[in-house]
N, C-alpha and C positions, 0 to 999 in steps of 0.2 A: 475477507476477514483475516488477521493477523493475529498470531501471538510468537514469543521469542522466548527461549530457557538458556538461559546462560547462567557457567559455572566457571571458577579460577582451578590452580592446580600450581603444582611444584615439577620438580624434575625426577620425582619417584612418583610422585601422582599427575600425571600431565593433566589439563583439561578435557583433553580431546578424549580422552576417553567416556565423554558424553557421547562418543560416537559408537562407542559398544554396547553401551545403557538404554541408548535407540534404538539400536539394530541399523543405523544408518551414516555410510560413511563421509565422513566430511570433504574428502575430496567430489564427491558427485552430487549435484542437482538432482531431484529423483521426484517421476511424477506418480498419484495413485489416483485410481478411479472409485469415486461414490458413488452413491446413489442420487445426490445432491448438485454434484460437479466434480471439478479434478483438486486435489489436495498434491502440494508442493512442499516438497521436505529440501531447503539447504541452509550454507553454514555462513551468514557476511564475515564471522569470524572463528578463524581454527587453528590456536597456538597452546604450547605448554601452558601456559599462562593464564591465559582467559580461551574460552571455546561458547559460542551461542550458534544453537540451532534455531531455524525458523521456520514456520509452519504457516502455508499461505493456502487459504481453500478460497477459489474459485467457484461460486454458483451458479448453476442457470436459473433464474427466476421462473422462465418458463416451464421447467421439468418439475421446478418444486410447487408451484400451483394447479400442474397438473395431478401430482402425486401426494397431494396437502391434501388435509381433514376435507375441507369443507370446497365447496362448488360456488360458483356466480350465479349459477341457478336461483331466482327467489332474491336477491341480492339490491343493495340498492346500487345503483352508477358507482359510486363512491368507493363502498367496498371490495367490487369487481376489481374496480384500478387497483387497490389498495392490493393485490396480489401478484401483481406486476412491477408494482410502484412501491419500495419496501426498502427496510434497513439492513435484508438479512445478507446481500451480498460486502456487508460492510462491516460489521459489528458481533463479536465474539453470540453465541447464542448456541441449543444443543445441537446447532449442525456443525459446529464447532468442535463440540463435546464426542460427537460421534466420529467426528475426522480423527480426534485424539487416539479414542478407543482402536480404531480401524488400523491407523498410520501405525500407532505406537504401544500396538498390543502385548507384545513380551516384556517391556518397557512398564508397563500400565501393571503386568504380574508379579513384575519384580525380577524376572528370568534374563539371564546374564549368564552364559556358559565360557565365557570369553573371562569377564569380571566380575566374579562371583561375590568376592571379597567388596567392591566398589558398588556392586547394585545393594547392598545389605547395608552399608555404612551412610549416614547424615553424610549430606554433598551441601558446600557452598552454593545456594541456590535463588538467582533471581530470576523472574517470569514477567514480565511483559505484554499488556493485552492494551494496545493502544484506541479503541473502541469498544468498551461494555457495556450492554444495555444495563442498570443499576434500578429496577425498579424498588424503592425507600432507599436509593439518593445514598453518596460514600459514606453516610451512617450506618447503614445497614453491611455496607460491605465490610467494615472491618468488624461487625459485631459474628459475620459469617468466617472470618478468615481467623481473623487473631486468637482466638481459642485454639487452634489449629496450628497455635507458634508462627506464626508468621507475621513479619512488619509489614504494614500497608499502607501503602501510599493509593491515594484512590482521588483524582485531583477532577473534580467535574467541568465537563466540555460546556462551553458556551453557544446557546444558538447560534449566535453568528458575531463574530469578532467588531466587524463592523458598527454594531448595536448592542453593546454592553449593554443596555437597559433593557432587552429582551432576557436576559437573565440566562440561568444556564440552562442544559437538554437533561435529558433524563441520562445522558450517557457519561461514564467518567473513564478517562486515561486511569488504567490500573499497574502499579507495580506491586509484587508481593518480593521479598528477600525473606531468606533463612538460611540456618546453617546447622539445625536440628535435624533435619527430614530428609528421609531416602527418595528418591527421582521419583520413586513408586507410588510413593504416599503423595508426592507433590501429583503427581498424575491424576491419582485418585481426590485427590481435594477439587482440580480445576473440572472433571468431567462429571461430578454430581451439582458444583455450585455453578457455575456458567449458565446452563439453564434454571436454576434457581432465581437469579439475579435478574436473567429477562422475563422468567414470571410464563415463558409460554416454550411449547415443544411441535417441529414441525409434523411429529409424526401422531400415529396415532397409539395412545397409553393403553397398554394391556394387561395385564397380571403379571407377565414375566419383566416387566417394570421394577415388582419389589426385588425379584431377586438381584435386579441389575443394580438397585440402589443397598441393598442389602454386602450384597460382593463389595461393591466400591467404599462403601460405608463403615466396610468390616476396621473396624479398630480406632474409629474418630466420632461415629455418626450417633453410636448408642448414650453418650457422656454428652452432648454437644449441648449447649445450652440453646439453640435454636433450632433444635432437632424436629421440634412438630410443625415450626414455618418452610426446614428443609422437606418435609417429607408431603407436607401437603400443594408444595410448589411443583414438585420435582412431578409428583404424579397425577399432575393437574389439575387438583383440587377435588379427586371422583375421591370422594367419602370413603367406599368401603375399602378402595386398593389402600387407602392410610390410614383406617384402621389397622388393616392388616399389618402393614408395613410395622406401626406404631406398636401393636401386640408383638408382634416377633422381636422387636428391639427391647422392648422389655422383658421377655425373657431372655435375652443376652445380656442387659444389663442387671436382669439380678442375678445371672451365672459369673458373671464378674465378681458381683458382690459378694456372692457366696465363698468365690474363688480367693477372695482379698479375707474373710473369715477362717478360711482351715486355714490359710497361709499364716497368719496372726496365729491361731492355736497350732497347728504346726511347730512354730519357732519361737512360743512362749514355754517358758521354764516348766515344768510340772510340779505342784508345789509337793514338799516331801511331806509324810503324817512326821515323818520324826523334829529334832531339832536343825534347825537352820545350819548348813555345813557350812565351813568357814569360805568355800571360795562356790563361786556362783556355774550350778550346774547348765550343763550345754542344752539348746532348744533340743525336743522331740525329734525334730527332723533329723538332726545331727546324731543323737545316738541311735537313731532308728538303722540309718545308715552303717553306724561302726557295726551293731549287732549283726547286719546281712554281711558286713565283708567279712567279720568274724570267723560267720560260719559257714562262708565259703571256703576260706583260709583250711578251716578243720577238715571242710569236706574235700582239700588236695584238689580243687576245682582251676581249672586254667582256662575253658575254654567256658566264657556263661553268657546265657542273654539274660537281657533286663527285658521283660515282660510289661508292654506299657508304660513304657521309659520316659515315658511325659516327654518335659523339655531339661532333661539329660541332667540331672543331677545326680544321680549315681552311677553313670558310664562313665562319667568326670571324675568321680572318688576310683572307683573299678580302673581307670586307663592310670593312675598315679601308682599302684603296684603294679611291678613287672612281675611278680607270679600270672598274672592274667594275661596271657597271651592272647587271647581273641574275646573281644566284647560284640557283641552285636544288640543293640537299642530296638527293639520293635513297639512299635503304636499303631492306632487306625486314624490319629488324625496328622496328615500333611504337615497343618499350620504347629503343629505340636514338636516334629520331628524339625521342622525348617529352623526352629528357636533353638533347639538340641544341638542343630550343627551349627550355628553362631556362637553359644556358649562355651562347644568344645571345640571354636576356628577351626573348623574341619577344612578350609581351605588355607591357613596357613601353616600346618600340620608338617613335621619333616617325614620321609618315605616313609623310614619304618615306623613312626608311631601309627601313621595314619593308616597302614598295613595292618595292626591291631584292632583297629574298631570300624563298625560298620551299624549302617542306621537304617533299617527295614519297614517300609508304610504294608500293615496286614492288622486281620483281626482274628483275636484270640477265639472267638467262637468257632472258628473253619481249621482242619487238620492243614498243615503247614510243611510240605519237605522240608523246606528251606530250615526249617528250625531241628528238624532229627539231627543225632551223632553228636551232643555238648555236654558237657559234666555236670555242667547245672543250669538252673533257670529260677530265675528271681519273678516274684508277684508282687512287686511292694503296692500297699493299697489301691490293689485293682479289682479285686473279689468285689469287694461294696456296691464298683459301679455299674456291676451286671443284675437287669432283674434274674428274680431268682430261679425262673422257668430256664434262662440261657446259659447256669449256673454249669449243669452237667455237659454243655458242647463245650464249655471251655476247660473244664474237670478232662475230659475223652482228649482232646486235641492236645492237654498238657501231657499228663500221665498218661491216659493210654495209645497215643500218638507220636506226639514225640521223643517222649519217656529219656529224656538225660536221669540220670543216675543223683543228682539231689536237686531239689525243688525247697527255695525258701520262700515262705508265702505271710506278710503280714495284715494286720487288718485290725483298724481301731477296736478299743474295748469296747461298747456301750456303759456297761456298770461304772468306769471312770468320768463320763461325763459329767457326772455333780460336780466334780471336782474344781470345774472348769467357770471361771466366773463369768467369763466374756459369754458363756454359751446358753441362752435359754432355757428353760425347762421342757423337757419333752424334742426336742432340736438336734437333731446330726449334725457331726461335724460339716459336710459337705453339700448343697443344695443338692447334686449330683447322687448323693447314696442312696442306693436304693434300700439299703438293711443296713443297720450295724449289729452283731452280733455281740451276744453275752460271751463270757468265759465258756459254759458249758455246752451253747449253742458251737462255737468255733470247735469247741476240742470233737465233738458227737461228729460235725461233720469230716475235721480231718481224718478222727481214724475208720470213719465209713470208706473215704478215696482211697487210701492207704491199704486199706483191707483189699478192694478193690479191683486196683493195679500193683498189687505185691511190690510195695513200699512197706520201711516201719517210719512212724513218727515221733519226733522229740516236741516239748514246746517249751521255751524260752521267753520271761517279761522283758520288755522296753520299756524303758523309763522307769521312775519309781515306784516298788510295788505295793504297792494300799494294801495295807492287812483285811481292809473292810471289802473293796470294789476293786481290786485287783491293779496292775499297771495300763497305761495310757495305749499303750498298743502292745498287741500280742503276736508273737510270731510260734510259724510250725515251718519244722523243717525235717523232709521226704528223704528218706535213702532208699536205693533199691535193694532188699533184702540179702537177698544171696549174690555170690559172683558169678555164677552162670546169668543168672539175671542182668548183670551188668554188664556182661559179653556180647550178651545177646541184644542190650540195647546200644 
């Protein structure tokens, strides 16, 4: 079985750098061993210009009938051959799928230490699978592809040339083209849907199935409009692994949706109790933001982390003042921090800016060296997403751990929500929050911490302040008392 990934380029972006994208270089032919047969990695083409790699797996029939689900034991004549006698050494299918994953595993992650900048950016991209098994016929193929941005061409193979009136096979010549999608995401599309398409897998399906469809899935599979055909194919139709599957993606897809909600309230206006001012005030997010560098500015702050830095939207505001010589971004998730460094081109960064900032995967619950000796540290609405039992390991591990000398900590109002049309009744801003706190709920807690770990506290509104229900977010911001105190941290 064959497939082909061919991409164009220029004289600042060559093609051939599909050959750093693969981990495989175009001047060598290169063999790898499965478990199936041997898988061939070379290039029929490799210029600035255009570059295509190809991807040739050789099976043994015999190894995989031996090492297949099911036995000739009990069998009729027919079916015995029929394990011998087969389409699989021919026709794209998941031994195909699993050669991808095998062959082109850093590739399949997205991981590029070479071309960081080109593994993360939409590549000009055609793929080539000259026999796919297509079970519901190139109808079905482009109803699986094309949501996915992709053009398809999916042209069905005829029994046999000779006898046009034999009509065509279940198989069709597939091309896919785009120019939206990273190598990665193309990877991930061909190695969940290829076995989809032939409708069977040669191995046998076990629970760690969802997660493999789940990883691959992450970011296309939850939205897909043939999401419960992919999920019930993929994992061969055993009921409960697609339930499973099918529950977990729906809580992803409505952590999206929630996500796409505070975003909207986020960066919707706050409406003012007074009269309409003549020019139209900035979203939530944006003065949330000015209010923290504000009071880092007062607090003579140069060195600070952002505490939960999402995907860097205030290390971006934080790295545009040169008062702030050292930013460091910390989060617990990966895919959160990988968005952070595409937002702020961390890889096209010049020395010394990029000598200024720094983006750390940890969790706030656990004491941290890496974080001691900084002037401050930022909490922007990170408090909420802790239940409130893990409230106090990350209370210890800020203040009395790693104790920088001013700590700015914001966190939605609760009592503003009426105010908010888009928002429910009874409803948090975020599906993620576990508490939204009142005015008098937040301030009881700050100056308990503050008491605590010998801090004083101030507290300052964001956004506009409701004479009735207070401002849209509230912030409290920690100094450490005395200057021996400050010496000593």
């Amino acid at each position: 079985m064959f497939l082909t990934i061919s991409t164009s380029g220029d004289a600042a972006h060559p093609a051939t750098d599909l050959g750093y994208l693969l981990h495989k270089h175009p001047g060598k032919a290169q063999r790898f061993s499965t478990s199936h047969g041997t898988a061939h990695v070379f290039y029929p083409e490799a210029g600035d210009r255009r570059c295509t790699a190809a991807l040739l797996l050789e099976t043994d029939p015999v190894a995989l009938a031996r090492r297949g689900r099911g036995k000739s034991r009990g069998k009729a004549p027919d079916a015995a051959l029929a394990q011998y006698v087969n389409d699989r050494p021919y026709a794209a299918s998941s031994l195909l799928a699993v050669a991808l994953s095998s062959v082109f595993s850093s590739a399949l992650r997205g991981v590029c230490a070479s071309r960081p900048e080109r593994a993360a950016a939409p590549l000009p991209l055609r793929i080539e699978v000259p026999a796919l098994p297509a079970r519901g016929g190139a109808e079905l193929v482009g109803r699986l592809f094309e949501p996915l941005g992709w053009t398809v061409t999916a042209d069905p193979v005829p029994l046999d040339t000779a006898f046009p009136q034999w009509g065509d096979s279940r198989y069709v010549h597939l091309v896919l083209e785009s120019d939206t999608l990273t190598l990665a995401e193309a990877l991930r599309h061909l190695y969940v849907l290829l076995p989809v398409l032939d409708d069977a897998k040669h191995y046998w399906v076990s629970s760690d199935e969802v997660d493999k469809l789940l990883r691959a899935g992450e970011g296309w599979l939850p939205g897909h409009p043939e999401q419960h055909l992919i999920t019930s194919r993929y994992l061969s139709r055993r009921w409960s692994l697609t339930r499973q599957a099918r529950e977990r993606l729906e809580l992803v897809r409505l952590a999206e949706a929630d996500d796409s909600e505070v975003e909207a309230i986020d960066n919707a206006v706050p409406q003012d109790s007074g009269e309409e001012a003549e020019e139209k005030p900035a979203p939530l997010a944006v003065q949330r933001r000015e209010a923290i560098l504000a009071a880092l500015r007062d607090a003579g702050a140069a060195r600070v982390l952002d505490l939960g830095c999402g995907q860097g939207q205030l290390v971006q505001q934080l790295l545009k003042d040169v008062r702030f010589t050292e930013v460091v971004g910390v989060d617990v998730s990966v895919r959160a921090l990988t968005v952070a460094a595409r937002r702020l081109r961390l890889d096209r960064m010049g020395e010394r800016q990029a000598a200024r900032v720094r983006l750390v995967q940890g969790s706030l619950a656990y004491t941290d060296r890496r974080l001691k000796g900084y002037d401050a540290a930022v909490l922007s609405e990170v408090i909420e997403h802790l239940e409130l039992p893990r409230l106090p390991a990350l209370e210890y591990a800020v203040f009395g751990h790693a104790r920088p000398r001013t700590v700015v900590v914001t966190t939605p109002n609760v009592e503003y929500n009426v105010r908010w049309d888009t928002l429910p009744a009874g409803h948090v801003r975020h599906g993620d929050h576990r508490f939204e706190w009142t005015r008098e709920e937040f301030r009881s807690w700050a100056a308990a911490v503050a008491e605590r770990h010998g801090y004083g506290v101030g507290f300052t509104p964001v956004g506009p302040d409701d004479p009735e229900v207070g401002p849209p977010t509230q912030m409290a911001v920690f100094h450490i008392e005395t200057e021996k105190e400050a010496k000593a941290a």
